[in-house]
C-alpha beads as a LAMMPS data file, in Angstrom:
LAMMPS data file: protein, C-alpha beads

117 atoms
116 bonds

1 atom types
1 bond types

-500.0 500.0 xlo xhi
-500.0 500.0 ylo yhi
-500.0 500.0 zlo zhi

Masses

1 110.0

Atoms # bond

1 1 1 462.923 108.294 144.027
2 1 1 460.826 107.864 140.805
3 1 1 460.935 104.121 139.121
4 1 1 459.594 103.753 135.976
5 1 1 459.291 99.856 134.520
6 1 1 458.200 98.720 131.267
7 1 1 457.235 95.314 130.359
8 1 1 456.011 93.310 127.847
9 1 1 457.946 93.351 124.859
10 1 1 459.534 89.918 122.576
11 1 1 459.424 88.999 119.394
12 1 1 456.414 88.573 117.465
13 1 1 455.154 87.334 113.959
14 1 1 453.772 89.706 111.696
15 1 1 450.300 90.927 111.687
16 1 1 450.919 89.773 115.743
17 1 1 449.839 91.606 118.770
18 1 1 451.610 92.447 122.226
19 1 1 450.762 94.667 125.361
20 1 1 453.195 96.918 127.061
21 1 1 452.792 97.899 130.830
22 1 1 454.721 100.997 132.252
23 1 1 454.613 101.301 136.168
24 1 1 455.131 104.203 137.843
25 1 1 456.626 103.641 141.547
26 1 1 458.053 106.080 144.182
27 1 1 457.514 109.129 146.408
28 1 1 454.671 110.241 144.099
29 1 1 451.096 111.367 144.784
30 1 1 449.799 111.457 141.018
31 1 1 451.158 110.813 137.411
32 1 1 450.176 113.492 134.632
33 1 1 451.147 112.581 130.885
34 1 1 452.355 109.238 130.432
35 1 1 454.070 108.518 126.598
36 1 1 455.104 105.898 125.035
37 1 1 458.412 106.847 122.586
38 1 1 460.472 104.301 120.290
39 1 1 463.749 103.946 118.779
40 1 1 465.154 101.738 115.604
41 1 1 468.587 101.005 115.278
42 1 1 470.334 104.446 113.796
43 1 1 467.302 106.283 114.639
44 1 1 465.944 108.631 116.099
45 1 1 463.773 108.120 119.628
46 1 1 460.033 109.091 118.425
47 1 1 456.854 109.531 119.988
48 1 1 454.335 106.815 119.343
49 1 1 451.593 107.876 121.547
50 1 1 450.422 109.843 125.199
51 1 1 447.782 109.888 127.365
52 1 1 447.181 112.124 130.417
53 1 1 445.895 112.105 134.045
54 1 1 442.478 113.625 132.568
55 1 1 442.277 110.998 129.619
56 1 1 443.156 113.091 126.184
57 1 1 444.898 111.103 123.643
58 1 1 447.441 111.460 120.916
59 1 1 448.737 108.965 118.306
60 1 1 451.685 109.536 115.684
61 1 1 450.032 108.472 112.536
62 1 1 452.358 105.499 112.748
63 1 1 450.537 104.103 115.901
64 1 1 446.915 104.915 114.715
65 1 1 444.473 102.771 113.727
66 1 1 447.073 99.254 115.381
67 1 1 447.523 101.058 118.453
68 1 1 445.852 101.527 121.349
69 1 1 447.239 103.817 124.675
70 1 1 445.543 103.470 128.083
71 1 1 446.342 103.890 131.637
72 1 1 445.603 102.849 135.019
73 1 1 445.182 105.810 137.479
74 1 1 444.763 103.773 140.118
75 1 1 448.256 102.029 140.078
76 1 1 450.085 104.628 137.856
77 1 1 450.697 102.192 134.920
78 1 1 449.912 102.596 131.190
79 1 1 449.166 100.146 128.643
80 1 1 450.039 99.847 124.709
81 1 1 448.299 97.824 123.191
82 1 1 449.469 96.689 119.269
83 1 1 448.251 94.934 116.614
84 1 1 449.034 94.335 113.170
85 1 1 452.914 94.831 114.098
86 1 1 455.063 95.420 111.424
87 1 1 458.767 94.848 110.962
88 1 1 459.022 98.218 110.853
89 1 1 457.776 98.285 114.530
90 1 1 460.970 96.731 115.664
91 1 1 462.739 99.099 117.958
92 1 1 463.179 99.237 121.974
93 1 1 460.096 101.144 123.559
94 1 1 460.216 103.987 125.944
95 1 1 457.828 105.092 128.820
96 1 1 458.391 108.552 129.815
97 1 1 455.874 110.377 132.525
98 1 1 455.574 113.605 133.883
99 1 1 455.649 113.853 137.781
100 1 1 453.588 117.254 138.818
101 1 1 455.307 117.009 142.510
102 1 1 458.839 117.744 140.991
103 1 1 457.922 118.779 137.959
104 1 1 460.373 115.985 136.266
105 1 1 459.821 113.656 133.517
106 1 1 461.577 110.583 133.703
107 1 1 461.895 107.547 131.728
108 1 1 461.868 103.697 131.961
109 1 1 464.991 101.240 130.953
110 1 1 462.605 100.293 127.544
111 1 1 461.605 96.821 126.331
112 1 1 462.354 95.420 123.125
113 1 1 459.813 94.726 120.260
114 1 1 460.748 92.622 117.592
115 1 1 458.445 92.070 114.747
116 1 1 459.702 89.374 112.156
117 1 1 458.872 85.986 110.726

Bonds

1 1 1 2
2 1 2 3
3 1 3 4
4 1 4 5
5 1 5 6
6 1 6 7
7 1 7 8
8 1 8 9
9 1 9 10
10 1 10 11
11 1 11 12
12 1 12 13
13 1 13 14
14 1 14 15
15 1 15 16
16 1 16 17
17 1 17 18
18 1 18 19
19 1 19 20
20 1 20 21
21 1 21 22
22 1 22 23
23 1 23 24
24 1 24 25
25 1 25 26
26 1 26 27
27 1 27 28
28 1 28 29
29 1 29 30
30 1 30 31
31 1 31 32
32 1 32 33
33 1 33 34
34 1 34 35
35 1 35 36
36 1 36 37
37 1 37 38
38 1 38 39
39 1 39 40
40 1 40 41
41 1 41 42
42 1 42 43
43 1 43 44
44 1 44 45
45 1 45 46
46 1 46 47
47 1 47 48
48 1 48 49
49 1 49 50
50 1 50 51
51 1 51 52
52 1 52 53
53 1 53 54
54 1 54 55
55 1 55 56
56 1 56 57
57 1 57 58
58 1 58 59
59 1 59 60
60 1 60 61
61 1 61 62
62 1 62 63
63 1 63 64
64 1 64 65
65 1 65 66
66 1 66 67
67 1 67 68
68 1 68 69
69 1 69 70
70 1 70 71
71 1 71 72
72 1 72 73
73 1 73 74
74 1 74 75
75 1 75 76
76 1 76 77
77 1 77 78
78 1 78 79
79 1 79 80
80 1 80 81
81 1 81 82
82 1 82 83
83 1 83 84
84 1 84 85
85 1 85 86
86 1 86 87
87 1 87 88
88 1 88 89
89 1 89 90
90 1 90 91
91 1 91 92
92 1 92 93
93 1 93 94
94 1 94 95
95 1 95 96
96 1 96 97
97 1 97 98
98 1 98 99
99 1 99 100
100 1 100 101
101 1 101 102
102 1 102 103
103 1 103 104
104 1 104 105
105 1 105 106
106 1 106 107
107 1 107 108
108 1 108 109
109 1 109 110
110 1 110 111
111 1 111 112
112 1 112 113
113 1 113 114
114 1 114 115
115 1 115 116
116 1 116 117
């Protein structure tokens, strides 16, 4: 059984900064493509950035330039860094990974960001 955890969200001034985490537990020899997605309130869920086993990167051109996506091989956990939130941050944040040894993807619970004053 795969667990994926996030952790790190709250509420935050803006112009603030906060890190996510996003474990990756379970019956599972190695991680490929690990994502963090978001979703407002009466939106859409949207990709905010990626990163795979082999280190290439993508950012939505909401996340670049105050975001930063990184990742742990070693312990199957990836990292979001962000700075200079916005309100328009606010929304519950997603970690979805790919598992080569099923071929699944599956996704964490979320964490909540909050960006207001």
């Amino acid at each position: 059984q795969v667990q994926v955890v996030e952790s790190g969200g709250g509420l935050v001034q803006p112009g603030g900064s906060l890190r996510l985490s996003c474990t990756v537990s379970g019956n599972i020899f190695d991680v490929n493509a690990m994502a963090w997605h978001r979703q407002a309130p009466g939106k859409q869920r949207e990709l905010v950035a990626l990163i795979t086993s082999a280190g290439y990167i993508h950012y939505e051109v909401s996340a670049k330039g105050r975001f930063t996506i990184s990742r742990d091989n070693s312990n199957n956990t990836a990292y979001l860094q962000m700075n200079r939130l916005e309100p328009e941050d606010t929304a519950v944040y997603y970690c979805k990974v790919g598992v080569p040894m099923d071929g699944q993807h599956y996704w964490g619970q979320g964490t909540q960001v909050t960006v207001s004053s």
